[in-house]
C-alpha positions in Angstrom: -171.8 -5.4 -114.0 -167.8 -5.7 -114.7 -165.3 -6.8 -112.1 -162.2 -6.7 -113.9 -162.0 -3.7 -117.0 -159.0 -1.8 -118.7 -159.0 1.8 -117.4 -160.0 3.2 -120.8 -162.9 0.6 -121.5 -164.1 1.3 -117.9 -164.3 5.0 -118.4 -166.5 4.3 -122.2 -168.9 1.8 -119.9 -168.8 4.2 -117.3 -170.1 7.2 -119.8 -172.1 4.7 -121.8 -174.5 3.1 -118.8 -174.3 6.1 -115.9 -173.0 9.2 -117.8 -170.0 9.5 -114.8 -168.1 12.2 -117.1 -171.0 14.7 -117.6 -168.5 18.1 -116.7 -170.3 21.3 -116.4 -167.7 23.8 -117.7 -165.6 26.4 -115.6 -168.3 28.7 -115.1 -166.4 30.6 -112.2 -162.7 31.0 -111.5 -163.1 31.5 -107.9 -165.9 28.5 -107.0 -165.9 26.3 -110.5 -168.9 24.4 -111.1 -167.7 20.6 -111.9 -170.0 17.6 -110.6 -170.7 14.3 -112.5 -173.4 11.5 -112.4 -172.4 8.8 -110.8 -175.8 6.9 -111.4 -179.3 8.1 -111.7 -179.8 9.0 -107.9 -176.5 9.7 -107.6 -174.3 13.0 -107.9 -170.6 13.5 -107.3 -169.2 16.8 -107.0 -165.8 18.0 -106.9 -165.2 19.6 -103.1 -161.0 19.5 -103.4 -159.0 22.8 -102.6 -158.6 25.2 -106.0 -156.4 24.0 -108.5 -157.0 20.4 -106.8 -160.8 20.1 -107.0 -160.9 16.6 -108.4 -158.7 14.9 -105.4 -162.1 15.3 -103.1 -166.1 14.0 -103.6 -168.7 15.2 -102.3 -171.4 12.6 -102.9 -175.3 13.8 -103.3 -177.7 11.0 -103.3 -181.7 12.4 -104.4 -184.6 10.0 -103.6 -187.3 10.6 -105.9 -189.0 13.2 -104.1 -186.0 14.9 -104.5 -184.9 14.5 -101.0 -181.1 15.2 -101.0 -178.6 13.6 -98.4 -174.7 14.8 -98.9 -172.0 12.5 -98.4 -168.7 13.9 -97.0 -168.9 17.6 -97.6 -165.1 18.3 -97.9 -162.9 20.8 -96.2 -163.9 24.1 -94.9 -162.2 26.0 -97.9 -164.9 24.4 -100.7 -168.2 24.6 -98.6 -168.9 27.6 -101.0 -168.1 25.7 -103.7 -170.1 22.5 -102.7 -173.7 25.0 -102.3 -172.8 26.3 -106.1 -172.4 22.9 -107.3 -176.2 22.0 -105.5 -177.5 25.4 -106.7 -176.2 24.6 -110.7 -178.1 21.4 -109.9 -181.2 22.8 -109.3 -181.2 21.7 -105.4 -182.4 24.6 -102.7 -181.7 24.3 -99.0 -185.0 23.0 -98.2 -184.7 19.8 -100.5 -181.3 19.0 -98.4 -182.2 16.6 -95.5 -178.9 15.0 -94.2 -175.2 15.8 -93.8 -173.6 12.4 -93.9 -169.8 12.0 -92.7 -167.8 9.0 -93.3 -165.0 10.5 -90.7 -164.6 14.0 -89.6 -161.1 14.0 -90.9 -160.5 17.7 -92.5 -160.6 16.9 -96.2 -164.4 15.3 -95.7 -165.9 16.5 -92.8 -164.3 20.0 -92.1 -166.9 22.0 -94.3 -170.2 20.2 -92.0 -170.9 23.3 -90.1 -170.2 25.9 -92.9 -172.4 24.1 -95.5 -175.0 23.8 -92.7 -175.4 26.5 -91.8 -175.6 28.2 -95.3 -178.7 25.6 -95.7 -180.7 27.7 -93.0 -178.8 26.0 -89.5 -181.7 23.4 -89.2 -179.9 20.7 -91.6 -178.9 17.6 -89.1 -175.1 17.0 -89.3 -174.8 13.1 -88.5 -171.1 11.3 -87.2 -170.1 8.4 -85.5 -170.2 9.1 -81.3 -166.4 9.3 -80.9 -166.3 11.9 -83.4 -169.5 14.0 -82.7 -168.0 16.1 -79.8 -165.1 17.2 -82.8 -167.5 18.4 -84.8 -169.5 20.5 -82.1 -166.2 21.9 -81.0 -163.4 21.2 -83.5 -161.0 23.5 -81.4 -158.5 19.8 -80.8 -159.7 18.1 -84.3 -158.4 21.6 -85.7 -154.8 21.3 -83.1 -154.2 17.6 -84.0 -154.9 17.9 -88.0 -152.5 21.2 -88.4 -149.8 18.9 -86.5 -149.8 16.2 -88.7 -150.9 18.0 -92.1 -148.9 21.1 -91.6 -149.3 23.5 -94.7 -151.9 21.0 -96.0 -154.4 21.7 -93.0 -154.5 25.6 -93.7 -155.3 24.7 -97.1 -157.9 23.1 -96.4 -159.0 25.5 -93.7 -160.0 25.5 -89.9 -163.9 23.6 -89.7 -166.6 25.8 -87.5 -168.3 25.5 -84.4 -171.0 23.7 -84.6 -172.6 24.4 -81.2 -175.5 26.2 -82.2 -176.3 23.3 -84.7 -178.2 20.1 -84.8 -175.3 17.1 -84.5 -176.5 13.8 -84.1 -174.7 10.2 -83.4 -175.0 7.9 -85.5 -174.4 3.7 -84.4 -173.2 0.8 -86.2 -176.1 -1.1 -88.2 -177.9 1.8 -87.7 -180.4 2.7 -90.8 -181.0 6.0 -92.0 -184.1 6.9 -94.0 -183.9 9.2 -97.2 -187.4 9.1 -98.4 -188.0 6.1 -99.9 -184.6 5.2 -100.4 -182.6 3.5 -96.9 -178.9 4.2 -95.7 -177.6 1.1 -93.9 -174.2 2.5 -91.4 -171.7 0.0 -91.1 -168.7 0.7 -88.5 -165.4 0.6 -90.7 -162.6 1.6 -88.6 -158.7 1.5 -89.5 -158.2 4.4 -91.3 -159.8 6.3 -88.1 -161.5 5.1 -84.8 -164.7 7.0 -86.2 -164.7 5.8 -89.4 -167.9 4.6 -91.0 -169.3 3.4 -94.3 -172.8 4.0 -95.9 -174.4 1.7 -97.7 -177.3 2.7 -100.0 -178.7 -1.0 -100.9 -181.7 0.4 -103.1 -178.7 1.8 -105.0 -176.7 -0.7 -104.9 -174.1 2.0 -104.0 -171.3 1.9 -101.1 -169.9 5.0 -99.8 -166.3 3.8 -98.6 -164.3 7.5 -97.4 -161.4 6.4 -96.8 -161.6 3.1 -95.5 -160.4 1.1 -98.7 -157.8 3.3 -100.0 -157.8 6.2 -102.9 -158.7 5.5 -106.0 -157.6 7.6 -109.1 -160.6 6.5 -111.8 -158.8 7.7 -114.9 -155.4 6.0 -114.0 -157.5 2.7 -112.6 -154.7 3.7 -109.5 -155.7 2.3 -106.0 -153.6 2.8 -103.1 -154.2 3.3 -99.4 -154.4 6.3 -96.8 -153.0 5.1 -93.6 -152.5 7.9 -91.4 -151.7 7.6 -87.3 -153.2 6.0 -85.7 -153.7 3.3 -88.0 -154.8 -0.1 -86.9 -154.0 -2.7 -89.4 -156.3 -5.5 -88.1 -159.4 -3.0 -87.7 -159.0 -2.3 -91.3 -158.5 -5.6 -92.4 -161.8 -6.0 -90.7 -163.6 -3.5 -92.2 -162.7 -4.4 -95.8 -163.8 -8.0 -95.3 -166.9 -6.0 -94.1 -167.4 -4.3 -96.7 -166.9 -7.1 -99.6 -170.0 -8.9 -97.6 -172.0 -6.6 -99.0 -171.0 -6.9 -102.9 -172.1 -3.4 -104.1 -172.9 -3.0 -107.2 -170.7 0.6 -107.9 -167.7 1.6 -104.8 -167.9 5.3 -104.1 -164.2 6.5 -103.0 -164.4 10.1 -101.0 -160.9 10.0 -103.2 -161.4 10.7 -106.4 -164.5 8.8 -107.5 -166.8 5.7 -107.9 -165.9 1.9 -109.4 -168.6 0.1 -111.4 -168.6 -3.6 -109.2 -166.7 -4.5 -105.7 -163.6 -6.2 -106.9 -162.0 -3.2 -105.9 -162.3 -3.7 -102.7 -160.6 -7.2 -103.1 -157.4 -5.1 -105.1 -157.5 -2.7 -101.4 -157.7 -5.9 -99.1 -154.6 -7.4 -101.3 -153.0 -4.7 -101.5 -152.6 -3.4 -97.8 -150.9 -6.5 -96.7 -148.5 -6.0 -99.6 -147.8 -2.8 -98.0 -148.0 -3.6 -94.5 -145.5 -6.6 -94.7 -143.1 -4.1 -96.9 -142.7 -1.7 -94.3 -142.8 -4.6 -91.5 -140.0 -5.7 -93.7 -138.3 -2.5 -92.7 -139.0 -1.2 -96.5 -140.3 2.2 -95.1 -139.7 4.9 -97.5 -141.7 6.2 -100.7 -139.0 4.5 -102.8 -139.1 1.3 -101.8 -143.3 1.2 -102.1 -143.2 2.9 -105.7 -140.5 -0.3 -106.5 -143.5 -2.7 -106.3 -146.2 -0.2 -107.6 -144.6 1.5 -110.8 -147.8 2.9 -111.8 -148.1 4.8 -108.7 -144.6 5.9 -109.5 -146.0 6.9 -112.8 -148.9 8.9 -111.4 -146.9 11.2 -109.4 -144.4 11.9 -111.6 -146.7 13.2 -114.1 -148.7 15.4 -111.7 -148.8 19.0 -112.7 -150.8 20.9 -109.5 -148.8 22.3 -107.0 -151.3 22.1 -104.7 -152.1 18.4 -105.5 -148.5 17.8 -105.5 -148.4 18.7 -102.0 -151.3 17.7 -100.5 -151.1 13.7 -102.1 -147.1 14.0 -101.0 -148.2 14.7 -97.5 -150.9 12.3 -97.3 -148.1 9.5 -98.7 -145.7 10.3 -95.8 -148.6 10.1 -93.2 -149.5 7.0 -94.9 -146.3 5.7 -94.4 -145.7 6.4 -91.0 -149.0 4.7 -90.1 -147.9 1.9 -91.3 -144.6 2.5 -89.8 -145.8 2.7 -86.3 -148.5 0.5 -86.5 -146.2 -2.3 -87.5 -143.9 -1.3 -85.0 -146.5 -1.5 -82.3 -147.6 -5.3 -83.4 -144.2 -5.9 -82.9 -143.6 -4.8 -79.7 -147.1 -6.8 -78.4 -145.4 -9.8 -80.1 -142.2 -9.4 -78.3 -144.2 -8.7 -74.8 -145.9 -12.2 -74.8 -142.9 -14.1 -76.3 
């Protein structure tokens, strides 16, 4: 495998060895049908708002009996979409086995109890403990996210109850059979308290959410999501965690999947860049885009409305993560000084 490619090379080897680009086209204007293959167990499909699709993936891993276990199912407002997508695959709700979240955060786990229940209701929805009692009743989950999201959260839409549905915990170190093929859970907080990571080792695959950052595949653009309550030396943590493990491809819930893990060693770097910036007191998008032009670059050239607001927001809550997390080191520093 390749640690270090240009962004267009990348893409060829990408197409060449796992066919990532394979588009199905536009075959519906309301739900459009656009997944790729990631490897040869491995699906990704596009679960962002319309007009955004790309910014979310859903992941689908397939053992060979053509069990299926989904990987972040998205917001509320594509759980339609995601079914389609498994449909056009040739998946029916019987073959789908396990509803994997990463973090319950709108954008990847608000759509869990929709897409559930359109499987039949018997499909096990499975969360890290702190977050399992949001997903049963997301009545505070939904409070809290249109708080800090505004417009963004009714975008992506209010999750469902999930009362009447089968939600289970799921532990650090904790193993999770698909088949033949074995989930290994690794605890990854940072990004949130509930975060966790899923590592498919027969795969050589590791499903990161958020807990390294976003990563744009055509642009090669990393950059992290940081949103309160962000605890810098939990994610610190969790990336060092994570490059233990030295996966063979880096699945990002945003927007898609790096061949090797030296991009977790780019997130790792790159965090404390940003961290001592804004503990610097360099706080706004200006001064961060000063030492990362091609992020610059990248938003300047984005056409979507709806992307244009939903990756703005997610920068300012980024921001003031970092902003009050650096301030609350701080203030511990001062106490015991």
């Amino acid at each position: 495998m390749r640690n270090s490619i240009d962004s267009i090379a990348f893409l060829e080897f990408l197409y060449r060895e796992f066919a990532l680009l394979s588009f199905l086209p536009n075959l519906s204007p309301e739900f459009p049908l656009v997944w790729h293959r990631v490897a040869r167990d491995i699906y990704s499909i596009e679960t962002g708002p319309s007009g955004c699709e790309h910014h979310i993936q859903t992941y689908v891993i397939v053992d060979p009996e053509r069990r299926v276990a989904i990987i972040d199912p998205g917001p509320r407002s594509s759980a339609e979409k995601l079914l389609n997508n498994l449909v056009e695959l040739g998946f029916t709700a019987r073959d789908v086995e396990l509803i994997l979240l990463t973090h319950i955060h709108l954008d990847h786990g608000g759509g869990a109890a929709s897409l559930a229940r359109m499987l039949g209701g018997k499909t096990p929805i499975m969360v890290h403990p702190i977050g399992h009692k949001h997903v049963v009743d997301p009545s505070r989950l939904w409070q809290s996210s249109r708080e800090l999201l505004g417009e963004v959260g009714d975008i992506y839409g209010r999750p469902e109850n999930a009362s009447d549905l089968d939600v289970r915990e799921l532990q650090d170190s904790s193993a999770v059979s698909l088949g033949r093929i074995g989930l290994r859970i690794i605890y990854t907080p940072g990004h949130a308290s509930h975060h966790l990571s899923i590592y498919a080792e027969d795969l050589g695959a590791l499903f990161v959410g958020d807990a390294a950052g976003i990563y744009i595949v055509g642009e090669d653009l990393l950059y992290p999501t940081t949103p309160p309550p962000f605890r810098y030396q939990h994610y610190l943590s969790s990336l060092e965690k994570l490059l233990s493990l030295k996966p063979d491809i880096v699945a990002f819930s945003h927007e898609g999947a790096r061949i090797g893990y030296s991009i977790l060693e780019r997130a790792k770097k790159q965090i404390i860049e940003w961290f001592e910036l804004v503990s610097r007191g360099n706080e706004a998008l200006d001064d961060i885009v000063r030492v990362e032009p091609q992020l610059r670059r990248y938003l300047e050239a984005m056409k979507s409305e709806v992307c244009r607001k939903i990756v703005s927001r997610l920068l300012d809550l980024s921001l003031k993560g970092l902003r009050e997390e650096a301030t609350r080191i701080q203030t511990q520093e001062t106490a015991r000084g």
